[in-house]
C-alpha positions in Angstrom: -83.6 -78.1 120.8 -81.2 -79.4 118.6 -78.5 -77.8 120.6 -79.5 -79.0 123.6 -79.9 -82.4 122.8 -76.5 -82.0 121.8 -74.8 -80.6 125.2 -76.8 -83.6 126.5 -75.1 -86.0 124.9 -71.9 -84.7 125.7 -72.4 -84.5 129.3 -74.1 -88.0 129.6 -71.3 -90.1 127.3 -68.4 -88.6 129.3 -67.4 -88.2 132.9 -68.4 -85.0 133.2 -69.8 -84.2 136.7 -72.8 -82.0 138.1 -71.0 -80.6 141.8 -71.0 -76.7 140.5 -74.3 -77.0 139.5 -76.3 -79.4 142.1 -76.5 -78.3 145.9 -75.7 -80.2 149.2 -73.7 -82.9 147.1 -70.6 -84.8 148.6 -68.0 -83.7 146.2 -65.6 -86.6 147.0 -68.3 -88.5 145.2 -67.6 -86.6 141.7 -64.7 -87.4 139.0 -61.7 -84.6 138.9 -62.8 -83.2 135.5 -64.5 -83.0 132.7 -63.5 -85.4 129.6 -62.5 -83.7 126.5 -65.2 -83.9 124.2 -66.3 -83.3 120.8 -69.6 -80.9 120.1 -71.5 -84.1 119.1 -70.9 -85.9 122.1 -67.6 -88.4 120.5 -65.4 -88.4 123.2 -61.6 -88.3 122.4 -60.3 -91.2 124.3 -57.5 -89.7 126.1 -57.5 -90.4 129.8 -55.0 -89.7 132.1 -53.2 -92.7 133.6 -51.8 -93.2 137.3 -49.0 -95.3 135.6 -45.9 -93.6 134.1 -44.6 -94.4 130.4 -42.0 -96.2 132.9 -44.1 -98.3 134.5 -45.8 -99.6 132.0 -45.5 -99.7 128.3 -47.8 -97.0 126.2 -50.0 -99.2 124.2 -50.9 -100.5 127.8 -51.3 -97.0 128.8 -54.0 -96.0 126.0 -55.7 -99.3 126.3 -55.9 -98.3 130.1 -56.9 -94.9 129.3 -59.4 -96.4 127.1 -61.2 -98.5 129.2 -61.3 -95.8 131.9 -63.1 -93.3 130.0 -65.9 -95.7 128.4 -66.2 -97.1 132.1 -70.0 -96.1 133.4 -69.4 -94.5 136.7 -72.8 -95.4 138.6 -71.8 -92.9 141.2 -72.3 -89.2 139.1 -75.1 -90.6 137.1 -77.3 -91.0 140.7 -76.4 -88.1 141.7 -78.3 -86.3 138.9 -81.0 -88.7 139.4 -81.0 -88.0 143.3 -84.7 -86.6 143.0 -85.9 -89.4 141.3 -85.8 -90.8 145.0 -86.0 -87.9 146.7 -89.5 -87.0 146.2 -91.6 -89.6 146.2 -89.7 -90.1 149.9 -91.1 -86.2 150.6 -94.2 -86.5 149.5 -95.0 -89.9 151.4 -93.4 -87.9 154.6 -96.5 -85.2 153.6 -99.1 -87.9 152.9 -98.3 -89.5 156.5 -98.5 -86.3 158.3 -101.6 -85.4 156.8 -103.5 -88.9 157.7 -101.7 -88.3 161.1 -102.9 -84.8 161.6 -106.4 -86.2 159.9 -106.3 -89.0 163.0 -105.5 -86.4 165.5 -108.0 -83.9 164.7 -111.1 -86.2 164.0 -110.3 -88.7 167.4 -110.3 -85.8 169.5 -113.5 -84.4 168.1 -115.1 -88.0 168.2 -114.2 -88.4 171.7 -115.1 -85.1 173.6 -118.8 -85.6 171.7 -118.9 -89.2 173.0 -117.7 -88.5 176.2 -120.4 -85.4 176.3 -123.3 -88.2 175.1 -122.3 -90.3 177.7 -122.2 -88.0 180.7 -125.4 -86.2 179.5 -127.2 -89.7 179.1 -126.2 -91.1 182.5 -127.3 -87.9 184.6 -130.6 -88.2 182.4 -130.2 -84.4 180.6 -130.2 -85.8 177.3 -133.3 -87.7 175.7 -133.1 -91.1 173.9 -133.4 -88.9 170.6 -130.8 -87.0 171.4 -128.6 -89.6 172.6 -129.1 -91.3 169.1 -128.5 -88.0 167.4 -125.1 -88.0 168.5 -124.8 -91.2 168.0 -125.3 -91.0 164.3 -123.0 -87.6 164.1 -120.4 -89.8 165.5 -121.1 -92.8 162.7 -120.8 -90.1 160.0 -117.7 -88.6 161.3 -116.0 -91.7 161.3 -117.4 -92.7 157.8 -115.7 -89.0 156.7 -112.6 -90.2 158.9 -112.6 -93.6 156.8 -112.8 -91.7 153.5 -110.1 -89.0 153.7 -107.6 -92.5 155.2 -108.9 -94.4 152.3 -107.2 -91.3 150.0 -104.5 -91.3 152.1 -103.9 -95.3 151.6 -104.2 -94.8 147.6 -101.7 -92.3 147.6 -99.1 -94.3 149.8 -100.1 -97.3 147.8 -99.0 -94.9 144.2 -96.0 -93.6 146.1 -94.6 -96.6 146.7 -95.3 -98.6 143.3 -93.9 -95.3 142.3 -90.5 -95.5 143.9 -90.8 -99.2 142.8 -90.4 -98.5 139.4 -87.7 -95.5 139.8 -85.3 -97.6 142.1 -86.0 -101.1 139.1 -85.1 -97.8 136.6 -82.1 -97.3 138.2 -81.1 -100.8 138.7 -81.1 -101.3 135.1 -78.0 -99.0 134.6 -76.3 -100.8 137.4 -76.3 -104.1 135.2 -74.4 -101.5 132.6 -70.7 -101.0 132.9 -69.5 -99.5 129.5 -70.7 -96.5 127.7 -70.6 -99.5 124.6 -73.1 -101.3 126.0 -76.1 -101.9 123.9 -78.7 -101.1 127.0 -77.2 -97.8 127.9 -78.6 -96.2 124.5 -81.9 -96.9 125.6 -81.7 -96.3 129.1 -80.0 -92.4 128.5 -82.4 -91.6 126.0 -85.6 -92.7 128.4 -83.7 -90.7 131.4 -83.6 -87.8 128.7 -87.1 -87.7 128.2 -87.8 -88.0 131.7 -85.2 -84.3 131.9 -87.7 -83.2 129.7 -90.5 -83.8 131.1 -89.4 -82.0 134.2 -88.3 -79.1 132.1 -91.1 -78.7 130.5 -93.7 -79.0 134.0 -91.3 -76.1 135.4 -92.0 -74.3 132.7 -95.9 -74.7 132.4 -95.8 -76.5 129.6 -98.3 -78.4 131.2 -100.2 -80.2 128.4 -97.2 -81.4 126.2 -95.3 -82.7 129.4 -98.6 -85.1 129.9 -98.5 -86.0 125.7 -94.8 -86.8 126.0 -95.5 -88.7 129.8 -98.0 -91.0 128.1 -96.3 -91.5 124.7 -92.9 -92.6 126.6 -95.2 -95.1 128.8 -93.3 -93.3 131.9 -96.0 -91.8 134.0 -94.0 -93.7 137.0 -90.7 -92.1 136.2 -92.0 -88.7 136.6 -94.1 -86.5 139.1 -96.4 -84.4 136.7 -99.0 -84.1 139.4 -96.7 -82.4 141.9 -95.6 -79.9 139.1 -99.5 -79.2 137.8 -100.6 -78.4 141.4 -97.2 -75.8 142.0 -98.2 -74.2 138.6 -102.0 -73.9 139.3 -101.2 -72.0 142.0 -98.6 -70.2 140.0 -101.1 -68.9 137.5 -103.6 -67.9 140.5 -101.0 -65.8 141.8 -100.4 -64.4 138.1 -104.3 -63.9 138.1 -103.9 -61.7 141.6 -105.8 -64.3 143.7 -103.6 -65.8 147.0 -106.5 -68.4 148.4 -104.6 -71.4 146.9 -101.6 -70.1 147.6 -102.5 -68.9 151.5 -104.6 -72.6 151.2 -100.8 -74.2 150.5 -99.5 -72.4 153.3 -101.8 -73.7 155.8 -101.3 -77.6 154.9 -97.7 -76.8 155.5 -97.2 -74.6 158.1 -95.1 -76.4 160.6 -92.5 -77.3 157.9 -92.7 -73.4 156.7 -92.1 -72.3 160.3 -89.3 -74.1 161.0 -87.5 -72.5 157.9 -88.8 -69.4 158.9 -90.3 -68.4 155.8 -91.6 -65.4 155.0 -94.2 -66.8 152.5 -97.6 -66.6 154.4 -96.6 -63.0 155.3 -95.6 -61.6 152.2 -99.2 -63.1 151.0 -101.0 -61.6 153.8 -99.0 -58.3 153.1 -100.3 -58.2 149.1 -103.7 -58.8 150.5 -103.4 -55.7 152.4 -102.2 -53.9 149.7 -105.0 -54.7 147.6 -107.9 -53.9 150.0 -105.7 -50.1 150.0 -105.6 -50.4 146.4 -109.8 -50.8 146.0 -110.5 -48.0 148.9 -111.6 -50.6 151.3 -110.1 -49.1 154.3 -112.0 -50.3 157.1 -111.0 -54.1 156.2 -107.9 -53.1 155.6 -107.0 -52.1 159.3 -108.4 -55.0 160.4 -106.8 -57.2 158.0 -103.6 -55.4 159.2 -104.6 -55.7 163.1 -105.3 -59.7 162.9 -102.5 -60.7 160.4 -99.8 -58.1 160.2 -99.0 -56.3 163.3 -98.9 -60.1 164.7 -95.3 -60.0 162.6 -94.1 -56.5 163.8 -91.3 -58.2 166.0 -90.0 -60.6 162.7 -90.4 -58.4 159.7 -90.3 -54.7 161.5 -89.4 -52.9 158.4 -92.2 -54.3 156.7 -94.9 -53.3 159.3 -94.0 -49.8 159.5 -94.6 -49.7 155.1 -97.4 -51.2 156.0 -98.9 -48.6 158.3 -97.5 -45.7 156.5 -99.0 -46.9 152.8 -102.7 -46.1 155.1 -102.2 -42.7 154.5 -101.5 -43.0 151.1 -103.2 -44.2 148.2 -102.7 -45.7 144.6 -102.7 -42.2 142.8 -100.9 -41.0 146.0 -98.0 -43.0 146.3 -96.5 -42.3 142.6 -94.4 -39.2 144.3 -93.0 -41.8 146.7 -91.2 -44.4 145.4 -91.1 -46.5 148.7 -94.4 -46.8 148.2 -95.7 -46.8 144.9 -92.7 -50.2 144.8 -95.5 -51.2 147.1 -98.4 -50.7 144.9 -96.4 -51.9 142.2 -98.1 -54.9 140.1 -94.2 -56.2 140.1 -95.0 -57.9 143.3 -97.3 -60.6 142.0 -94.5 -61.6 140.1 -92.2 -61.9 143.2 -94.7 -63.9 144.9 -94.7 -65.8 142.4 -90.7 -66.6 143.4 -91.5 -66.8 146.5 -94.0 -69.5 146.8 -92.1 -71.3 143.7 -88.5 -71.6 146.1 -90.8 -72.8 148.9 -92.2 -74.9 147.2 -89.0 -76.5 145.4 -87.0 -76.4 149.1 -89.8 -78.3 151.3 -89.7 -81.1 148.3 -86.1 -81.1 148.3 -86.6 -79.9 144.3 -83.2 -78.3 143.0 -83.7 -74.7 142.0 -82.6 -75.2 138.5 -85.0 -78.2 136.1 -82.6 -80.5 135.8 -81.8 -80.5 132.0 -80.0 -77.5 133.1 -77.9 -79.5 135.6 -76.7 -81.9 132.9 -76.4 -79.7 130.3 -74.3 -77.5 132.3 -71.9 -80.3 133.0 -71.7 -81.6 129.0 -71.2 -77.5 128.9 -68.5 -76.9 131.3 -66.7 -80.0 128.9 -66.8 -77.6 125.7 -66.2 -74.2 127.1 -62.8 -72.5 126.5 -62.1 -68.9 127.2 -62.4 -68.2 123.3 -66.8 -68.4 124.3 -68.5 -66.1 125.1 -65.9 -63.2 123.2 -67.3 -60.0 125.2 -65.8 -60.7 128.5 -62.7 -60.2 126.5 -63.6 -57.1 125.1 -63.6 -55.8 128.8 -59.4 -56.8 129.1 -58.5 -55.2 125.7 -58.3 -58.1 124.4 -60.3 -59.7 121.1 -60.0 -62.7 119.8 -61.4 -63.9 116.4 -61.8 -67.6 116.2 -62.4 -69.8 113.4 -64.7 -72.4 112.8 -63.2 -76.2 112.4 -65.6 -76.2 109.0 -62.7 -73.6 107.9 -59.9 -75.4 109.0 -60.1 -78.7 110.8 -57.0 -78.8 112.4 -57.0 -75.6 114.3 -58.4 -73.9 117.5 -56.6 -71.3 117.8 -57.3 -67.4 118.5 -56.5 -64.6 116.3 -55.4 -61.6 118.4 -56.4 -58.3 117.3 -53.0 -56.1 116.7 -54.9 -52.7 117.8 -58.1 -51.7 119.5 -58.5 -49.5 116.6 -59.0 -52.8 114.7 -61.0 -54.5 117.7 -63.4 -51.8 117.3 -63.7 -52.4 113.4 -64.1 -56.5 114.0 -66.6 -55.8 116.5 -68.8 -53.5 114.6 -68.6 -55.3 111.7 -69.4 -58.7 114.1 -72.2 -57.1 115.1 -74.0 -56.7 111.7 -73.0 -59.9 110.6 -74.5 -61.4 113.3 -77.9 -59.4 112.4 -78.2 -59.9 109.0 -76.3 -63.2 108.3 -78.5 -66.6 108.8 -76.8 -69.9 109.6 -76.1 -72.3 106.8 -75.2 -76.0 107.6 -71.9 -76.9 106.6 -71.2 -80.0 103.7 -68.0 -80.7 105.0 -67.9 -83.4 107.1 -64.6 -83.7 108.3 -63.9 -83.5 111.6 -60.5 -82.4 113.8 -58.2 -84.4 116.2 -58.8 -80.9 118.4 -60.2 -81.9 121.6 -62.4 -78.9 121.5 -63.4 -77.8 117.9 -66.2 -74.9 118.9 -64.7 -71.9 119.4 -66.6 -69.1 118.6 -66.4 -68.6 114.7 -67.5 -65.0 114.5 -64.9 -63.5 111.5 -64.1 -60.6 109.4 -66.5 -60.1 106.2 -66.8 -63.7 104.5 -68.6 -65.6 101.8 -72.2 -66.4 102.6 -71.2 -70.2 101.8 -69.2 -70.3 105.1 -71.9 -71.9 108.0 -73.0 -70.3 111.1 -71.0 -70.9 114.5 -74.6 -72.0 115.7 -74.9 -74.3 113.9 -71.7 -76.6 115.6 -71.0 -75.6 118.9 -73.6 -75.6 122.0 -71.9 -72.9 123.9 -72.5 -70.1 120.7 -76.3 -71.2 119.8 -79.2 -69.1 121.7 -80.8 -71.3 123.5 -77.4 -72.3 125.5 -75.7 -69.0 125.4 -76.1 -67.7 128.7 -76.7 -71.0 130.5 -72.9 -71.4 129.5 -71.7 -68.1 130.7 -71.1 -69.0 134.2 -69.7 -72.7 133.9 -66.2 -73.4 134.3 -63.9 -73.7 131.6 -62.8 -77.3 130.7 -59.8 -78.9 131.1 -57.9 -80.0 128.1 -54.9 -82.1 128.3 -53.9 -81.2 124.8 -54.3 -78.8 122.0 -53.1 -78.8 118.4 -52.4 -76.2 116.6 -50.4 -75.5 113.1 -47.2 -73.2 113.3 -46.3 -70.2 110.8 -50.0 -69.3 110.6 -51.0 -66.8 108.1 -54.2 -64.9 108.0 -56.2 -64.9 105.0 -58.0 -61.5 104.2 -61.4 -63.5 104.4 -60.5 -63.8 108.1 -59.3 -68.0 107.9 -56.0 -69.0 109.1 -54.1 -71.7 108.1 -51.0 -73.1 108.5 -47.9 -71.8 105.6 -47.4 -75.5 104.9 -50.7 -76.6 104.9 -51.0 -73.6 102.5 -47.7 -74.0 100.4 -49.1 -77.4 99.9 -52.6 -77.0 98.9 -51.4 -74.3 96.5 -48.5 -76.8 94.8 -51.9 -78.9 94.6 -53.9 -76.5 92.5 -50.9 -75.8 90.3 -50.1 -72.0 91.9 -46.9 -71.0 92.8 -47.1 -70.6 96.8 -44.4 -67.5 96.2 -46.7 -65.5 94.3 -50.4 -67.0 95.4 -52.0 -69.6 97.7 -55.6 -70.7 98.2 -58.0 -71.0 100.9 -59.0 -74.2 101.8 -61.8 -73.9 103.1 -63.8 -71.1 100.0 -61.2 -72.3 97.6 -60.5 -68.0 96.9 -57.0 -67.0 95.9 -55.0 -64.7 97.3 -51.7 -63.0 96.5 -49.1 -63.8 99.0 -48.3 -60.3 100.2 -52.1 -60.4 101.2 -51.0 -62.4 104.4 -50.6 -61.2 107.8 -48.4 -63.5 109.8 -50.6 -64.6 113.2 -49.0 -64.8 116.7 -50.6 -66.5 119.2 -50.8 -64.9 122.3 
């Protein structure tokens, strides 16, 4: 979690922007790039001016520069928070449908019975008793009327204190205009927990989202109930059952039609399959007269499995793998994705929780090509890079001279990575490299050196393969020393920086130098001269 938190902060106190990551978004509403970062969120305040040194002078140029990037731009912070908005607004437009429909329904029964009391009483076919009989039903289907529109009133009545509160939430960071300011501390770290919360709902975490809800005093700021209903259907889907699910279907059937979903069928379908499955065969054709063939036109492919799985059955169908796929238990789980997009697209949810979204952003801001090392294995190309615990001043990759040694670094990667276990690192110096994370994976080293895990986001599980498919970042600058020398421990360092530190620990830098990171000494025919390539 630590990682995470981590990305977080790095996408939330730069300019970073969400566009690859969040759909139906106006991109002219987004910055250009992402600001160079460091792992921990300290941005490096380099922003690129409009103004030539010529123009203006350079100390106005940084000071410009500087201002620019701690500016808050209101703008690509809403736009992560679109949802915030977004569904209380669809879930009042289902709350006034369902009164409407509850109107509709109930006035129409009300008045055919009173118009049928009224006639039968006149014409004198219907007693006094009678008359009062209706009467009374009438009474009582209004009092059921007034209940279910008394619901209905509570629920707008939450909805909008509800919104309320999120557009006042909001509000608050427009009175903000620098990333200095002493409110915006509090405000990012309440819309962090509120990220949470939604990530942990999504993934039915049900009973620590409500803890974390009510020890934050944000039960306004967040839709828990919307998220326990989608996952108790969830789990009756999980548990082979598709009442609640078929039960969902019904309350929104208009809005499922017009998107042509294929929800309520693939449900009906799995129903069908299971009747096959328990030998109930006779219910099975029916179930397939009233609720399938009805579909034969739309999903044609589907109907035809469905008649030809009659003449086959659960032991049957192993020799066929069309349809033992169908009797496969597989498909609960794909109902489960089903129902889940549905659900997400008719409340205008994004597909992704949104601590993915920003965490993608602060991502894309510390991803270089030097992350995630296998793709490079695929162009013959390896690249070992060190860890700016090693060497602070350096980002650099060190090419691989043949694939005979690729293979050997890779191997040997391979069981570091199993057997090694990360270590935090006492040095606490840190780099003037606008991205100090590349992957630190090396050559057999001390147990004293720490984990890559442990400093970058983009080489820790938990972020590893959210990472993979972000965009690189765009860094203005680099630094990196000249004449570097490879250690046989794997670091790099410049010959200067070397020369020096060995003039410092009273060696001759002709005849041996030492690492400044393990403080080992090596001879000076030891070194391998790094190009960077």
């Amino acid at each position: 979690m630590g990682s995470y938190l981590e990305a977080y902060l790095a996408a939330t106190s730069t300019q970073s922007s969400p566009r690859a990551f969040y759909p139906n978004l106006d991109p002219s509403t987004f910055c250009t790039r992402p600001s160079d970062v460091w792992p921990l969120g300290n941005p490096i305040k380099a922003t690129a001016s409009p103004y030539t040194t010529s123009q203006c002078r350079p100390q106005a140029v940084a000071a410009m520069g500087d201002h620019q990037h701690s500016t808050i731009k209101h703008q690509d912070h809403v736009l992560l928070d679109q949802p915030l908005l977004r569904l209380p607004y669809e879930l009042l437009r289902n709350n006034f449908r369902a009164a409407h429909f509850t109107v509709e329904k109930e006035s129409t029964s009300i008045k055919a019975l009173l118009k049928d009391t009224a006639t039968a009483s006149v014409n004198g076919r219907a007693s006094p008793d009678q008359v009062l009989q209706n009467l009374n039903a009438m009474i009582a289907k209004m009092r059921g009327v007034k209940r279910k529109l008394t619901t209905y009133a509570d629920e707008e009545a939450r909805l909008y204190h509800q919104t309320e509160a999120r557009i006042a939430h909001l509000g608050e960071l427009y009175g903000m205009h620098s990333f200095d300011d002493v409110k915006y501390e509090t405000w990012s770290r309440k819309r962090l927990d509120r990220l949470l919360v939604d990530y942990l709902l999504r993934q039915g975490y049900n009973d620590s989202a409500h803890a974390l809800t009510a020890e934050k005093n944000m039960e306004d700021l967040v839709d828990v109930q919307t998220f326990v209903s989608m996952s108790r259907i969830q789990e009756s889907l999980r548990g082979g059952s598709v009442a609640e699910a078929l039960a969902w279907c019904q309350d929104n059937k208009k809005e499922l039609r017009k998107k042509d979903s294929s929800l309520e069928f693939m449900l009906r379908f799995q129903q069908y399959v299971e009747l096959l499955r328990s030998h109930k065969y006779l219910e099975a054709i029916a179930h397939l007269k009233k609720y399938i063939v009805p579909y034969k036109s739309v999903y044609p492919d589907q109907c035809r499995k469905a008649f030809g799985l009659l003449a086959y059955s659960d032991a049957d169908a192993a020799a066929n793998t069309t349809y033992a796929a169908l009797y496969s238990l597989d498909r609960w789980t794909n109902l489960v994705d089903i129902f889940t997009n549905n659900h997400n697209e008719l409340l205008a949810l994004p597909r992704l929780p949104l601590l993915h979204i920003a965490l993608s952003s602060g991502l894309s801001a510390l991803k270089t090509p030097a992350c995630h090392s296998s793709s490079a294995v695929a162009s013959f190309t390896t690249t070992i890079p060190f860890s700016p615990e090693q060497y602070p001043e350096t980002n650099a990759g060190i090419p691989l001279s043949s694939s005979n040694e690729a293979q050997h670094w890779r191997q040997s990667q391979q069981q570091q990575d199993h057997d090694m276990q990360p270590e935090p690192s006492g040095d606490g110096a840190r780099s003037q490299n606008p991205h100090p994370h590349h992957h630190h994976h090396q050559q057999a080293r001390p147990a004293a050196i720490s984990s890559p895990a442990a400093s970058c986001p983009i080489c820790s599980t938990e972020l590893n393969d959210l990472a993979r498919n972000v965009p690189y970042a765009h860094h203005t600058k680099s630094h990196v020393d000249t004449d570097l020398l490879l250690l046989p421990n794997g670091n790099a360092f410049g010959k200067d920086r070397l020369e020096d530190y060995a003039r410092k620990s009273g060696l001759e830098p002709e005849v041996e130098v030492k690492d400044l990171k393990t403080g080992a000494t090596y001879h000076a025919e030891e070194l391998k001269k790094v190009y960077i390539t």
